[in-house]
Residue frames as qw, qx, qy, qz and C-alpha x, y, z in Angstrom:
[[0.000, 0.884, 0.468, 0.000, 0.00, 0.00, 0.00],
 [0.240, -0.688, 0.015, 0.685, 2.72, 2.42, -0.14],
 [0.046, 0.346, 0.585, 0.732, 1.51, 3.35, -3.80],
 [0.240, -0.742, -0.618, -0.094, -1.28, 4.63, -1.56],
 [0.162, 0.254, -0.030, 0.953, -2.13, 8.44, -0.87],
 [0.022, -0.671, -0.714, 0.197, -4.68, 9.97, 1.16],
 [0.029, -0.499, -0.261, -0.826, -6.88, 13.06, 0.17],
 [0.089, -0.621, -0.610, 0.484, -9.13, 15.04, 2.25],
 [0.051, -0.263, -0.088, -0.959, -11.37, 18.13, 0.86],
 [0.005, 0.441, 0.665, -0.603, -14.13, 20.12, 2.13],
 [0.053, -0.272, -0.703, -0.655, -17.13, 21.85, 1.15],
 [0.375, 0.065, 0.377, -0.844, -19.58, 24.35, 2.39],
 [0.009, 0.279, 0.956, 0.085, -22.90, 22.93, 2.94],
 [0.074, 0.501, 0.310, 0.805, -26.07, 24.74, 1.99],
 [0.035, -0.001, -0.611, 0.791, -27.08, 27.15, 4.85],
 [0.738, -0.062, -0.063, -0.669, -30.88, 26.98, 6.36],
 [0.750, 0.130, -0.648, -0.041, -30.01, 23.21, 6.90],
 [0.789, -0.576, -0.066, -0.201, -30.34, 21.29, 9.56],
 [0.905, -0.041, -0.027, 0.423, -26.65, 19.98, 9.01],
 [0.397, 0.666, 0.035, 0.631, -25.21, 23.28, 8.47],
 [0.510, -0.759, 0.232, -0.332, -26.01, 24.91, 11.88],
 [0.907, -0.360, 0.141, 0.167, -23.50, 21.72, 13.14],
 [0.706, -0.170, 0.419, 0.545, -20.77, 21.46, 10.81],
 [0.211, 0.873, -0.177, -0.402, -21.12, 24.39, 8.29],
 [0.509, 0.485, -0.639, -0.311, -18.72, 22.20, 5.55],
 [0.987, 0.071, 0.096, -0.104, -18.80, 18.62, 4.22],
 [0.172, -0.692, 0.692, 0.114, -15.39, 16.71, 4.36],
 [0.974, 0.199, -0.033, -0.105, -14.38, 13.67, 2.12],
 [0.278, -0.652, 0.699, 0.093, -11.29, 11.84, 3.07],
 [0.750, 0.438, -0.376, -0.323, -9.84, 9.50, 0.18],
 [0.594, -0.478, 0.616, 0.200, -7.41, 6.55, 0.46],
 [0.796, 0.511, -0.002, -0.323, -6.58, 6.35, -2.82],
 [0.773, -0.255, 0.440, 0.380, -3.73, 4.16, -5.04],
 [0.023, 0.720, -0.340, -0.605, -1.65, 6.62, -6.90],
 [0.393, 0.018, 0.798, 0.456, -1.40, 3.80, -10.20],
 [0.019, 0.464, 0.734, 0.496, -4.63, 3.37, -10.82],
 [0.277, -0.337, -0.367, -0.822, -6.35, 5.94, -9.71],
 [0.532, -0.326, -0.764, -0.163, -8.38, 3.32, -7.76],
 [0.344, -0.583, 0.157, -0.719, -10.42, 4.86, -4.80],
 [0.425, 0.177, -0.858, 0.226, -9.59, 1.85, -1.73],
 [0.336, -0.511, -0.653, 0.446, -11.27, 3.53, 1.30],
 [0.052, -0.435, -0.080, -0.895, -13.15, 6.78, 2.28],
 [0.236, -0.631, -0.639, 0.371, -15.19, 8.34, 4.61],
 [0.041, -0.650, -0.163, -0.741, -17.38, 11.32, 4.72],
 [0.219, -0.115, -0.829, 0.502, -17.09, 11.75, 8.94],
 [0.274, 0.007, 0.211, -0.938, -19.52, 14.73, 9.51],
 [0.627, -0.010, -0.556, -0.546, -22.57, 11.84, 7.86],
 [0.710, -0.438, 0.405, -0.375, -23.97, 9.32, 10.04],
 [0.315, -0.413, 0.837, 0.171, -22.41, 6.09, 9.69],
 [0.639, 0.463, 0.614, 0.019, -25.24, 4.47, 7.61],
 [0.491, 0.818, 0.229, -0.193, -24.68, 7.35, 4.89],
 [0.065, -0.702, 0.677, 0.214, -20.87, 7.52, 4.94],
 [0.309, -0.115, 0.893, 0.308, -20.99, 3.78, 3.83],
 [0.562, 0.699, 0.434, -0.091, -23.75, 4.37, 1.42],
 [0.147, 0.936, -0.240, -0.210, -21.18, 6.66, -0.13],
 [0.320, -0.639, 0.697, 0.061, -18.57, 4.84, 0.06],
 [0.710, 0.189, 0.669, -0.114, -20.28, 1.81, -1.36],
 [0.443, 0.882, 0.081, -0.140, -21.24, 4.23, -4.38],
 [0.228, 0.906, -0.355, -0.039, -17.35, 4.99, -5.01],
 [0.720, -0.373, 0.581, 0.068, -15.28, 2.27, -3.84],
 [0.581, 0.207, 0.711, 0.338, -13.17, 0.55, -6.62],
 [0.495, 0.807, 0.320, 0.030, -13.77, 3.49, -8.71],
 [0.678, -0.121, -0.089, 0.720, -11.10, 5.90, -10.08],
 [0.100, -0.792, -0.037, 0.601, -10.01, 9.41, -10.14],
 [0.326, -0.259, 0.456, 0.787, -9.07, 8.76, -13.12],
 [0.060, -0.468, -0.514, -0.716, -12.59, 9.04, -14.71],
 [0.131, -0.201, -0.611, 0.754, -14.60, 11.30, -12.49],
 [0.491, -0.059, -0.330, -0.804, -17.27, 11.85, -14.86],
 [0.586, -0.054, -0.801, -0.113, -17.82, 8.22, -13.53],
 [0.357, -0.085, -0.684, 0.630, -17.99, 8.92, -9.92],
 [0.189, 0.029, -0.065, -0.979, -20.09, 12.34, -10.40],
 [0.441, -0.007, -0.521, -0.731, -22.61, 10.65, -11.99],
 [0.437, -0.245, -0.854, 0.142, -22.86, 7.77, -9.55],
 [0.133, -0.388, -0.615, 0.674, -23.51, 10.54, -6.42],
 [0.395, 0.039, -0.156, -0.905, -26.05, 12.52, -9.08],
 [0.643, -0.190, -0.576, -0.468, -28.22, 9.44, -9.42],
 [0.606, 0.123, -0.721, 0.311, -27.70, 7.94, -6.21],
 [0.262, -0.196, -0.483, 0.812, -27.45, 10.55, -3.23],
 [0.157, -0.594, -0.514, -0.599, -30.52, 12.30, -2.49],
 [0.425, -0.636, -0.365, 0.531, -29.49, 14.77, 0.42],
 [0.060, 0.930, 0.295, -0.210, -29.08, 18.43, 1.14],
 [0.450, -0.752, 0.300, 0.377, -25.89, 18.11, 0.79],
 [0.829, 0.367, 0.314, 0.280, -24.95, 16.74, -2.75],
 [0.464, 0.744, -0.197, 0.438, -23.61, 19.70, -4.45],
 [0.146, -0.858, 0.490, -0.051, -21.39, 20.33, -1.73],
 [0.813, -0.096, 0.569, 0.082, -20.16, 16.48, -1.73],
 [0.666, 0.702, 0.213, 0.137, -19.92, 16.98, -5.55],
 [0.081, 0.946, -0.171, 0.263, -17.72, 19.98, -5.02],
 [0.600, -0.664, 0.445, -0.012, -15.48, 18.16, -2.82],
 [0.920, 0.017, 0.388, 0.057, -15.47, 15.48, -4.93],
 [0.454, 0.829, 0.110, 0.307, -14.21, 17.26, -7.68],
 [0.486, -0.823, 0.285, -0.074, -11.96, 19.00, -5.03],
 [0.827, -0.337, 0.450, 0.025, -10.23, 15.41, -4.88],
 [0.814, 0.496, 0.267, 0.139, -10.21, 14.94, -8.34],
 [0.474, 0.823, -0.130, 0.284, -8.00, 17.87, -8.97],
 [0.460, -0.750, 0.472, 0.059, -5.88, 17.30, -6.20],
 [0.863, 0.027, 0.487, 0.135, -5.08, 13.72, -7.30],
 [0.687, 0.690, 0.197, 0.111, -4.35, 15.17, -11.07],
 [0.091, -0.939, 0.296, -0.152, -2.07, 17.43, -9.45],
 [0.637, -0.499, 0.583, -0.073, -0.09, 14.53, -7.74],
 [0.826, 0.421, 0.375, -0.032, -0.72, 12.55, -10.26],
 [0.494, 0.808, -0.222, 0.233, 1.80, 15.01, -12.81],
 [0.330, -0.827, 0.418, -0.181, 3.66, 15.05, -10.19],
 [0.682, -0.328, 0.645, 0.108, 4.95, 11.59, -9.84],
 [0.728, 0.677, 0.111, 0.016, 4.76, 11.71, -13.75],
 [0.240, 0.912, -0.242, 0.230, 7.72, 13.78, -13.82],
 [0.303, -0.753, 0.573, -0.113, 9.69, 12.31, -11.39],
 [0.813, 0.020, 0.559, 0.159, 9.76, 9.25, -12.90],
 [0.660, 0.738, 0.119, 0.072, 10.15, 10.72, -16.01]]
């Protein structure tokens, strides 16, 4: 697993919400594997535990490397207040990873 990287963004959640008055942003923490791409482990903590592994379920085994793929899963899927900010994280991740991602390009290169 040391090919493995962890992410973490965040994401304001929309105010007037019951979740918002608590935790005012959504956090998604990645474990991901820098080859493929391949998303291994997450958690969303601020969620109760039934909805963090609904998430998780949703993304697992997916990659970063297509995130149109991932998007699409938590547009059809997730049906909380929070999506677009989840989204926005997610996306968050995506460009982090892309970033890292050149990054070990080059040094191998």
């Amino acid at each position: 697993m040391e090919n493995n990287h962890i992410f973490a963004a965040h994401a304001q959640v929309p105010q007037g919400t019951d979740i918002y008055e608590v935790h005012k942003f959504i956090t998604i923490v990645m474990d991901v594997d820098m080859k493929t791409g391949e998303i291994t482990d997450s958690s969303v903590p601020m969620y109760c535990q039934l909805t963090s592994n609904f998430i998780l379920n949703c993304i697992r085994g997916k990659s970063l490397e297509t995130p149109e793929v991932i998007i699409k899963e938590i547009e059809e899927r997730v049906h909380t207040s929070t999506k677009r900010a989840l989204i926005t994280a997610m996306k968050e991740i995506c460009s982090r990873y892309s970033v890292e991602k050149g990054k070990t390009v080059k040094s191998q290169a």
